[in-house]
N, C-alpha and C positions, 0 to 999 in steps of 0.2 A: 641723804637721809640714812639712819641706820634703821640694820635690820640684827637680830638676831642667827647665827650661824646655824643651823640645824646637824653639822658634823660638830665641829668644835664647841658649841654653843659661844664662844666671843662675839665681837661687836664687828658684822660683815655690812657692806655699804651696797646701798637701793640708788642706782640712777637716777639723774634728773626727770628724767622721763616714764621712770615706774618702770622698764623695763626689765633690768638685769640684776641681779644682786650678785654680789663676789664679796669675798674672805679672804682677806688677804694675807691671814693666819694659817689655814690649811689650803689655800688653793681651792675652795668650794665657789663654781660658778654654774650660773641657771636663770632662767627668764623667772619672770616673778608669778606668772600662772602657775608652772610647776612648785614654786616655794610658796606660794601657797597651799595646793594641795601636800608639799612636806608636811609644813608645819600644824597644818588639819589632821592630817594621819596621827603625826606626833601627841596634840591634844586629846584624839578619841583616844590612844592606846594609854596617855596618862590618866586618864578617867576611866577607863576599863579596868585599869591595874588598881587605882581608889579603893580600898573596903574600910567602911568610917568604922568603927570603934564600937561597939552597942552591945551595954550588957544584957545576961539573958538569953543571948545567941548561940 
């Protein structure tokens, strides 16, 4: 299965097992608990950094 790379952002592969993901583009490896919480942190700080457009402001 793929996953999304969180250094590199290229195309990094999920285990059969759901366990490990790696990148075999930068060498990024980690159990897939922890890359989830990456790619969560990841998400809130692109949503923090977000300011929509609105005029009047």
């Amino acid at each position: 299965m793929d996953a999304k790379c969180p250094q590199c952002e290229r195309v990094a592969t999920l285990d059969n097992d759901m366990k490990h993901v790696k990148c075999s583009h930068c060498n990024f490896e980690t159990d897939y608990e922890n890359y989830l919480e990456i790619m969560k942190d990841k998400a809130i700080n692109m949503a923090s950094d977000y300011v929509p457009k609105r005029s009047g402001l």
